[in-house]
C-alpha positions as CSV (number, residue, x, y, z in Angstrom):
1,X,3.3,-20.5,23.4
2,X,3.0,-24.1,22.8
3,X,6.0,-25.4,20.2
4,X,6.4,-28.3,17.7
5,X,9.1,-30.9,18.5
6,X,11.4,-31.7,16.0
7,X,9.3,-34.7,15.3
8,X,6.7,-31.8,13.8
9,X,4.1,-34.3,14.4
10,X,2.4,-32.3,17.2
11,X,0.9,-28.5,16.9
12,X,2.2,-24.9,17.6
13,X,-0.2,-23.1,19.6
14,X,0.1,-19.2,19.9
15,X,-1.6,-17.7,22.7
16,X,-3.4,-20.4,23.8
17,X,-5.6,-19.7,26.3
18,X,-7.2,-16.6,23.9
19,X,-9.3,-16.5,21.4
20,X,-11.9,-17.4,23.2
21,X,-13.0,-13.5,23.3
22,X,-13.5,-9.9,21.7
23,X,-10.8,-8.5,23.9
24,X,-7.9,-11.7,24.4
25,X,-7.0,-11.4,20.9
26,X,-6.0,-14.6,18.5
27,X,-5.8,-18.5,19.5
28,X,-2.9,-20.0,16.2
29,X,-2.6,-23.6,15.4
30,X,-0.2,-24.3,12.8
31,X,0.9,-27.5,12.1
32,X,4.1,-28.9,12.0
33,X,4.0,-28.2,7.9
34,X,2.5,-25.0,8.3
35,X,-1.1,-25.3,7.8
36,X,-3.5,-23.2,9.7
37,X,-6.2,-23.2,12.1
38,X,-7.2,-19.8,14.0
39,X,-9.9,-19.4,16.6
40,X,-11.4,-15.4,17.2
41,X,-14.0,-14.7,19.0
42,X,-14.6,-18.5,20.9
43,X,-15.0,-19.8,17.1
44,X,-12.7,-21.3,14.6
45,X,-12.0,-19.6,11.3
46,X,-11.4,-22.3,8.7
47,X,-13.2,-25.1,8.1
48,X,-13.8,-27.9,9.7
49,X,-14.5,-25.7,13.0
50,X,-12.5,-27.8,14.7
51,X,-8.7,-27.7,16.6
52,X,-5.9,-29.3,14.4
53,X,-5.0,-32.5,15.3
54,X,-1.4,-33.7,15.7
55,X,0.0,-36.9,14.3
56,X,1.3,-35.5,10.8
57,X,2.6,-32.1,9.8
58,X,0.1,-32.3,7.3
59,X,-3.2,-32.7,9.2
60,X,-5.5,-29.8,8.1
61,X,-9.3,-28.8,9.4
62,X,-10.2,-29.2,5.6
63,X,-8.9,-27.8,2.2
64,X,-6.0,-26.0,3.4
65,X,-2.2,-25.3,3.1
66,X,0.8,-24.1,1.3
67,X,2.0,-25.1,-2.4
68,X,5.7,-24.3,-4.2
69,X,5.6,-25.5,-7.8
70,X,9.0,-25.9,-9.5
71,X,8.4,-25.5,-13.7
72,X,5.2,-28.1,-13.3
73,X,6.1,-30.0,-10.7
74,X,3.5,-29.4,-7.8
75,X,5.3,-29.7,-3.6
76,X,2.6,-29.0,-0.8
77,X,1.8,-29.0,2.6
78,X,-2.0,-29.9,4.0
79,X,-4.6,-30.4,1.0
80,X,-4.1,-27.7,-1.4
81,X,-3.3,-29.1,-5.0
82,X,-3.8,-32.9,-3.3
83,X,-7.1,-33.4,-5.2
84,X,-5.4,-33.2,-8.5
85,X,-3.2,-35.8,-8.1
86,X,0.2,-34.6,-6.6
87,X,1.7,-37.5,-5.9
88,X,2.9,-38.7,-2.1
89,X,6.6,-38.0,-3.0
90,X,6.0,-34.1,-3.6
91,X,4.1,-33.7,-0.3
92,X,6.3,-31.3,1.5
93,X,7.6,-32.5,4.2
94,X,9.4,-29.9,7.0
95,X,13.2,-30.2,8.1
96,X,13.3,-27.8,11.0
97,X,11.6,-25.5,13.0
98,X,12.2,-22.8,15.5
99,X,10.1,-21.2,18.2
100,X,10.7,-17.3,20.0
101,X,9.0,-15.3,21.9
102,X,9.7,-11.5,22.8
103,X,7.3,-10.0,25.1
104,X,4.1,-9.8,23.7
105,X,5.3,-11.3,20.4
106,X,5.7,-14.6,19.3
107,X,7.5,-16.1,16.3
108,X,7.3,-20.0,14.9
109,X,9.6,-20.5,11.6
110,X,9.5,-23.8,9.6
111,X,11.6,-24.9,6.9
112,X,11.1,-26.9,3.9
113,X,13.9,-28.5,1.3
114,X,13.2,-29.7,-2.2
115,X,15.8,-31.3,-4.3
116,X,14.6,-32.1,-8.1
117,X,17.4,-32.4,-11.0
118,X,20.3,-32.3,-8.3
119,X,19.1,-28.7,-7.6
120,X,18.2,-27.9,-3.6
121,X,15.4,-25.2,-3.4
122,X,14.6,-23.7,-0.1
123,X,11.2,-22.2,1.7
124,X,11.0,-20.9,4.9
125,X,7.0,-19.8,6.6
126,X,6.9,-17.9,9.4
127,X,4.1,-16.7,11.2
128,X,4.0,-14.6,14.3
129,X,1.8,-13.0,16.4
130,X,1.3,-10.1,18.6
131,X,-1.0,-9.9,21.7
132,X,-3.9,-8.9,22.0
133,X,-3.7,-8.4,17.8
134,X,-7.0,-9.3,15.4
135,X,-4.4,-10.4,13.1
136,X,-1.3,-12.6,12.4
137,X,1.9,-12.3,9.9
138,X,3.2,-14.5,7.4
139,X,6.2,-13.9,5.3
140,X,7.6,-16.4,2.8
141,X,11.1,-16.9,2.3
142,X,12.2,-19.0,-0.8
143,X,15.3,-19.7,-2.2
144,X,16.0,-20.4,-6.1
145,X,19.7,-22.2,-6.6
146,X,22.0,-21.3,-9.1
147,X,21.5,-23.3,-12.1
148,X,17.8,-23.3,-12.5
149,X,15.9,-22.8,-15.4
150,X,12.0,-23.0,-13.7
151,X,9.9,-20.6,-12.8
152,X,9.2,-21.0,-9.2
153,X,5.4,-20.2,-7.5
154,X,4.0,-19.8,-4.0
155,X,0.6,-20.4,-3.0
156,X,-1.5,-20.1,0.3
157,X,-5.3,-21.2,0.9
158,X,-7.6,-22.3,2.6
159,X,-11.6,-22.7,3.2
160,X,-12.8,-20.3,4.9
161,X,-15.7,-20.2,8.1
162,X,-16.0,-16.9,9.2
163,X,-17.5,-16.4,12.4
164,X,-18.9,-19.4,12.4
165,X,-20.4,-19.2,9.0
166,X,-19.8,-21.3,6.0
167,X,-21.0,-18.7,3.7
168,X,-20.0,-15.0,2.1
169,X,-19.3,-12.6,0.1
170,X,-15.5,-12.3,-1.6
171,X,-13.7,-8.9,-1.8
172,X,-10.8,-7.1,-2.8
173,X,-9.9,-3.8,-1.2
174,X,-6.4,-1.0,-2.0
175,X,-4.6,-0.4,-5.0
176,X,-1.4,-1.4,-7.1
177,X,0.5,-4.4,-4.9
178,X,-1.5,-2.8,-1.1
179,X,-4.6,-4.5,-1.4
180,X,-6.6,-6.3,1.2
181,X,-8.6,-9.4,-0.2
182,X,-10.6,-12.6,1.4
183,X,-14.3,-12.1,2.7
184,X,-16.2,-10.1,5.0
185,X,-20.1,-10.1,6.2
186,X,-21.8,-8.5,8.6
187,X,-22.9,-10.6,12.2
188,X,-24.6,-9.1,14.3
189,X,-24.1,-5.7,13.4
190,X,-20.8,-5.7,13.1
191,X,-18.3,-6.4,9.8
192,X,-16.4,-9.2,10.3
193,X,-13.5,-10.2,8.4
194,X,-10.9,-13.2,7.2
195,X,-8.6,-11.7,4.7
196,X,-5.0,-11.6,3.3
197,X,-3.5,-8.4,3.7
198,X,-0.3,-7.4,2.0
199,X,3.0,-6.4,3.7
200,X,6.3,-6.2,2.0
201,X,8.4,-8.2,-0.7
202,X,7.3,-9.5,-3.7
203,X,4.0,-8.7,-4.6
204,X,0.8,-11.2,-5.6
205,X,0.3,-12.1,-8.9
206,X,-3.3,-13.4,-8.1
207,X,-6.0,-14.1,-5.4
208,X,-8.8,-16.0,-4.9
209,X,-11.6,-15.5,-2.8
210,X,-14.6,-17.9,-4.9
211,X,-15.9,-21.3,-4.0
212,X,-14.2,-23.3,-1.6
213,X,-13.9,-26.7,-3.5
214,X,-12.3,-24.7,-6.8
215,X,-9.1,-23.5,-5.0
216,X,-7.2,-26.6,-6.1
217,X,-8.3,-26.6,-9.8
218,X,-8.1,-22.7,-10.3
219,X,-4.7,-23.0,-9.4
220,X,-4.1,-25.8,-11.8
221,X,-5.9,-24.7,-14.9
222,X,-3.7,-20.9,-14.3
223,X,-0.4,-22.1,-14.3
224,X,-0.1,-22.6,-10.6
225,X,-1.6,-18.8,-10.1
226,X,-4.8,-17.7,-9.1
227,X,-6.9,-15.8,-12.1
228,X,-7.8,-12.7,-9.5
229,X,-11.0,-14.3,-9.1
230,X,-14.1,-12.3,-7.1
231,X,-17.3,-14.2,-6.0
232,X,-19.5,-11.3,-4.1
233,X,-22.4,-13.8,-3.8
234,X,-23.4,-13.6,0.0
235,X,-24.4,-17.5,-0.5
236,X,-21.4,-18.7,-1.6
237,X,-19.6,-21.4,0.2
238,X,-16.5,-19.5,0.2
239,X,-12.3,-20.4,0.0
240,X,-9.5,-17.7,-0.1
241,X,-6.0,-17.8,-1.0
242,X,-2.9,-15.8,-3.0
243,X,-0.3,-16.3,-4.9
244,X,3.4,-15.2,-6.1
245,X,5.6,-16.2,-9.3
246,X,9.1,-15.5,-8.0
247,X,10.4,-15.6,-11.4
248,X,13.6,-18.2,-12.3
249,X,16.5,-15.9,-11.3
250,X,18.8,-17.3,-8.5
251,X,18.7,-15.8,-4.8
252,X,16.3,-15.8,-1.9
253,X,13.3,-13.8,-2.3
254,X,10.1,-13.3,0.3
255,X,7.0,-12.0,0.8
256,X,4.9,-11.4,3.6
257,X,1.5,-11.2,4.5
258,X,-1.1,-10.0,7.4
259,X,-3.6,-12.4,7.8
260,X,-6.8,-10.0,9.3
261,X,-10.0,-10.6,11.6
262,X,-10.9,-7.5,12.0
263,X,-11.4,-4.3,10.3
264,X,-12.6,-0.8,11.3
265,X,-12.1,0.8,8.2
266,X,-15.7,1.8,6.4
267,X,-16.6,-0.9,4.3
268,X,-17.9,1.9,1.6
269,X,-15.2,4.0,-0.4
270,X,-14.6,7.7,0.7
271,X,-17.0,10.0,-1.2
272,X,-15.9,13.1,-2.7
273,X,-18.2,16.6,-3.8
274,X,-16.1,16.0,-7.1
275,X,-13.5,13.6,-8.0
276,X,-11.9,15.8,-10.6
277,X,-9.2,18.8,-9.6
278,X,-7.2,21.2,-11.6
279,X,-4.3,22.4,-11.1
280,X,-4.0,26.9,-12.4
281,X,-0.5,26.5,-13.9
282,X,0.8,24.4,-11.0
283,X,-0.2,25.7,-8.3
284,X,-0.9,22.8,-6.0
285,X,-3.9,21.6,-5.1
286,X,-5.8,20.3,-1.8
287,X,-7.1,16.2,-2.3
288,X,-8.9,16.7,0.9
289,X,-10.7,20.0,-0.5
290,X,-13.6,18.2,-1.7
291,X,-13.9,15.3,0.5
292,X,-17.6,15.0,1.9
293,X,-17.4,11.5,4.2
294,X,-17.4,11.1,7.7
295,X,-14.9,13.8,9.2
296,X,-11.9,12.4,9.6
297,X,-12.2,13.6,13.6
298,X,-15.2,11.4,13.4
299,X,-13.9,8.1,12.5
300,X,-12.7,5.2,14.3
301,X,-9.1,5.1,16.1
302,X,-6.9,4.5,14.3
303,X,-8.8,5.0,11.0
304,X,-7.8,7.6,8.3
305,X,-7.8,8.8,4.6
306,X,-4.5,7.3,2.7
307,X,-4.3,9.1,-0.9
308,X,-1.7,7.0,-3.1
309,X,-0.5,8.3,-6.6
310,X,0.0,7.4,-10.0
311,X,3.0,5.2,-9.0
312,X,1.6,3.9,-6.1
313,X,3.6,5.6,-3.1
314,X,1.4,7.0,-0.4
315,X,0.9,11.2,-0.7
316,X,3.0,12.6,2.0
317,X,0.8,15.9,1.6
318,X,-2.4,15.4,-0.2
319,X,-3.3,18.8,0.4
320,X,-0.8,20.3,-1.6
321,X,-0.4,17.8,-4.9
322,X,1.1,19.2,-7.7
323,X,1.4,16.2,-9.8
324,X,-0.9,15.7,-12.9
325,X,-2.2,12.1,-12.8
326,X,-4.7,9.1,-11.2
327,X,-4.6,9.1,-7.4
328,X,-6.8,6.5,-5.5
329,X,-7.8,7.2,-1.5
330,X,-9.3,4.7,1.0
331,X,-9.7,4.7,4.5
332,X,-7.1,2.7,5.8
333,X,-7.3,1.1,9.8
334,X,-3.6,1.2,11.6
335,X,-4.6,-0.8,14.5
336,X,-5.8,-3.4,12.6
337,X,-2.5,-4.1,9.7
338,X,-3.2,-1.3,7.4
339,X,-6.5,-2.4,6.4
340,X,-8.4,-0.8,3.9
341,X,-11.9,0.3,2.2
342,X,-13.0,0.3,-1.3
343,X,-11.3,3.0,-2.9
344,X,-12.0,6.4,-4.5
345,X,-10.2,7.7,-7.7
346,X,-9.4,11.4,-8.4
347,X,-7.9,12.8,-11.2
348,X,-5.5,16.1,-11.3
349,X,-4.9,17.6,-14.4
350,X,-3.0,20.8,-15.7
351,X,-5.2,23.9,-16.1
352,X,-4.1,26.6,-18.7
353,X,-1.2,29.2,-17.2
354,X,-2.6,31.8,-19.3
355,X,-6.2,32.6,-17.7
356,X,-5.7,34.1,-14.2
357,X,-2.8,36.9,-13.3
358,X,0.2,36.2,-11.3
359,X,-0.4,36.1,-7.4
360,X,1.9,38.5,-5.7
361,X,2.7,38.7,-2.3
362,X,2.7,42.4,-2.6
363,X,2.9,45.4,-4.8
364,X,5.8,47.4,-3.2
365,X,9.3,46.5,-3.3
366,X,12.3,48.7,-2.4
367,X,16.0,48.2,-1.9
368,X,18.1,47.1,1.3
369,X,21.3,48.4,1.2
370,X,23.8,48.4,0.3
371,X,22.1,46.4,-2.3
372,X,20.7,48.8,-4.6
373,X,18.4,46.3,-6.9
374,X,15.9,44.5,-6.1
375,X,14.4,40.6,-7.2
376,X,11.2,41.3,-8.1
377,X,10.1,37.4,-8.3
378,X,10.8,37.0,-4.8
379,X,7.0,38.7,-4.8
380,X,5.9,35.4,-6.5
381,X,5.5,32.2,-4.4
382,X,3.7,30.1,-7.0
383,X,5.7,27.4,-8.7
384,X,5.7,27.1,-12.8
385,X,5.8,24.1,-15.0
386,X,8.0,23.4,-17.5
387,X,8.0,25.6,-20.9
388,X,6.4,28.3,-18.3
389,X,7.9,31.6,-17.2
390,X,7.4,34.7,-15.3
391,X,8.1,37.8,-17.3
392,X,8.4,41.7,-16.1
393,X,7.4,44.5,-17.6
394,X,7.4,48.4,-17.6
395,X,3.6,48.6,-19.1
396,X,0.4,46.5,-18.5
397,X,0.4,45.3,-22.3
398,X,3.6,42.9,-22.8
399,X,4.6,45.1,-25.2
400,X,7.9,45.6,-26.0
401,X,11.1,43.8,-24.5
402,X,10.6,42.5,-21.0
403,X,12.9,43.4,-18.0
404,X,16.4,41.3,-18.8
405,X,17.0,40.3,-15.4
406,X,14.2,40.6,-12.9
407,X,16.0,39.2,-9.7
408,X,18.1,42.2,-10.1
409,X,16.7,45.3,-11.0
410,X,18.3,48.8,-10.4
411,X,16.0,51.0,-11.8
412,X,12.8,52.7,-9.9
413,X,9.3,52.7,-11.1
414,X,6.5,50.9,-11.9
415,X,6.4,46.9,-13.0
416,X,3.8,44.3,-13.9
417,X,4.7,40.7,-14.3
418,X,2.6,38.0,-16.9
419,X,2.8,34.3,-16.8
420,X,4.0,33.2,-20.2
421,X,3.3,30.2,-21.2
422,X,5.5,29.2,-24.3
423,X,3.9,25.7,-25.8
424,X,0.9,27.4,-25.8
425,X,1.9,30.9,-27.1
426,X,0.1,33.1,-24.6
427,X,0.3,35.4,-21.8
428,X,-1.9,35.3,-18.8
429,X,-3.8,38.9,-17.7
430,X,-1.0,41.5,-16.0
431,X,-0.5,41.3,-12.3
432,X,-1.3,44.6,-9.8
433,X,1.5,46.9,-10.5
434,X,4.5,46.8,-8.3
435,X,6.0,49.9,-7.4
436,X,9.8,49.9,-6.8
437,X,10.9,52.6,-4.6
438,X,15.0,53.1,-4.6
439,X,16.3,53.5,-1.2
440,X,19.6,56.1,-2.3
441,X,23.0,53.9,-0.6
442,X,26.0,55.7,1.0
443,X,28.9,54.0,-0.7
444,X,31.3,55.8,1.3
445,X,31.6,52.9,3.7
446,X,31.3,53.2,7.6
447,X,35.2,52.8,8.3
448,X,37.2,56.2,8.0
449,X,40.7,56.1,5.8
450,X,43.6,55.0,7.1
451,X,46.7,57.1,6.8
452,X,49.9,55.7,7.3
């Protein structure tokens, strides 16, 4: 790793003799303000295609770098928001920096101060890397000082040349906050990508992945936040970047970011026999049950299906849901940040309790003593929704009054069980009958009487 002085004049280099490959991972420039210049695959990613030159933290291969805005007042690094006027004394200009490596990892931290109305606001970038990775990490750290009224904004961006190609098509990829945006074309056979992927912290309030030479005034006519704009023409000359509103409260909040090269994940969203499941008065059901893609066996290391629900929390078990709602599943690539596919939307919905029989797990039941009843819904595994219950009988007809306590019953004979579901008045069909045969206890006891 090759570090900036404290002059910050000169360029951090991470891994600097890769790059240059398929298999020796990710050549990092960053200037001494943070701006960014990444070669993959022997060619440079942003545009110009060139190293970054020393001599000012702020030399950038093109439009490129990092903006805070404070209420209206616009502080950047490189030359994002510089072709709107921000003026020379709001160029952001870094106070520290700090290099580590550890092993295979290394870390390069830089740290910005703003004072405006006697107030000191704080933002620290890091970016690290680990070799032989097809992606680097960001994570913003900014700090909001007591006594402010603004709201305060991050931005990142830059123009983008993708394997050597001015030109592409934009994309966003995941759901809720986990989404995966920037551009990605085919070369060669093979997708190649450039692309924010999110981490942790704060979430993105907007993204951009449109023509190049409209980063700066997007930004600007959006109140400092880009509109979640899409361009999916293959032609267009193409600029990414993303953006966070970390509101006016005081503390220090962050963000961070993967920044991606490469992808195995399908570029297509899983398909599905059916995207629509029900569930029979609970019972769970199986989001894998109808899947029809590639096996999962059958896909790239590292590759699988992620299922995410309504809230937006990964599915520990997606093939046992029991959750009514909107789920969304992707393919999702570990080895390469999390990245994702296009996703796939299923919905689960409640299915009436009232038109199939209880599911027992048999239809004999008898005594252990010296217990002498019985629970006769230990027989039933399913589980019930509210306003639903499972009621016992001595007939097949739900006539009459049902058994007062089923998970104690003392008397032999024959029992059937219906679901009954109360919001919608009904009972389901009876279950097989269940036969309980008493076993007849000795309540003697096994010790003999003690005489004294």
């Amino acid at each position: 790793m090759i570090c900036t002085p404290t002059d910050f004049n000169d360029v951090t280099i991470m891994n600097p003799t890769g790059g240059t490959n398929t298999t020796n991972g990710l050549r990092t420039e960053i200037s001494g303000a943070g701006n960014l210049q990444v070669m993959a695959n022997n060619q440079y990613q942003m545009y110009s295609p060139n190293p970054l030159q020393g001599g000012s933290p702020n030399n950038t291969p093109g439009v490129n770098g990092i903006a805070l805005v404070i209420g209206q007042d616009t502080y950047s690094t490189g030359s994002i928001l510089n072709q709107i006027g921000v003026p020379s004394s709001h160029i952001l200009v870094p106070t520290g920096s700090t290099c580590n490596t550890m092993g295979n990892t290394t870390e390069h931290s830089i740290t910005f101060s703003i004072t405006k109305n006697s107030l000191i606001y704080g933002l620290i970038v890091t970016y690290s890397y680990t070799y032989p990775n097809s992606f680097i990490t960001v994570k913003y750290d900014v700090t909001i000082p007591p006594g402010n009224s603004e709201s305060v904004k991050l931005s990142q961006a830059w123009d983008t040349y993708l394997a050597g190609g001015d030109y592409g098509p934009g994309f966003v990829s995941g759901t809720g906050s986990n989404l995966t945006m920037g551009i990605q074309k085919t070369v060669s056979g093979e997708v190649v990508y450039e692309a924010f992927k999110y981490k942790s912290g704060k979430a993105w309030n907007g993204y951009y992945s449109a023509v190049f030479n409209e980063i700066n005034f997007n930004l600007q006519f959006n109140q400092y936040i880009f509109s979640n704009t899409i361009d999916t023409n293959p032609t267009t000359d193409n600029g990414i970047g993303i953006s966070i509103n970390y509101g006016s409260s005081a503390g220090t909040f962050s963000t961070t970011n993967d920044i991606i090269f490469k992808c195995n994940a399908p570029t297509s969203a899983p398909t599905f026999s059916s995207t629509s499941y029900t569930m029979t008065c609970g019972s769970p059901v199986n989001l894998k049950s109808q899947y029809t893609g590639t096996p999962e066996a059958s896909l790239p290391a590292g590759v699988t299906l992620v299922f995410y629900d309504p809230s937006g929390n990964q599915v520990a078990d997606p093939t046992a849901v029991s959750t009514p709602g909107t789920y969304n599943v992707f393919y999702s690539d570990a080895n390469n940040a999390g990245c994702t596919s296009p996703s796939t939307t299923l919905t689960v919905t409640s299915g009436g309790c009232c038109s199939t029989a209880p599911s027992l797990s048999s239809n004999t039941i008898t005594n252990t003593c010296p217990t002498e009843t019985v629970n006769l819904n230990s027989l039933y595994s399913g589980s019930l929704p509210a306003g639903v219950t499972l009621e016992w009988y001595t007939n097949n007809t739900h006539t009459g009054t049902p058994v007062a306590n089923p998970t104690a019953v003392a008397t032999a004979g024959t029992y059937y069980t219906f679901v009954h579901d109360t919001s919608a008045s009904c009972f389901s069909p009876a279950s097989v009958a269940v036969t309980f045969t008493k076993t007849t206890c000795c309540l003697a006891g096994t010790a003999a009487p003690v005489i004294n």
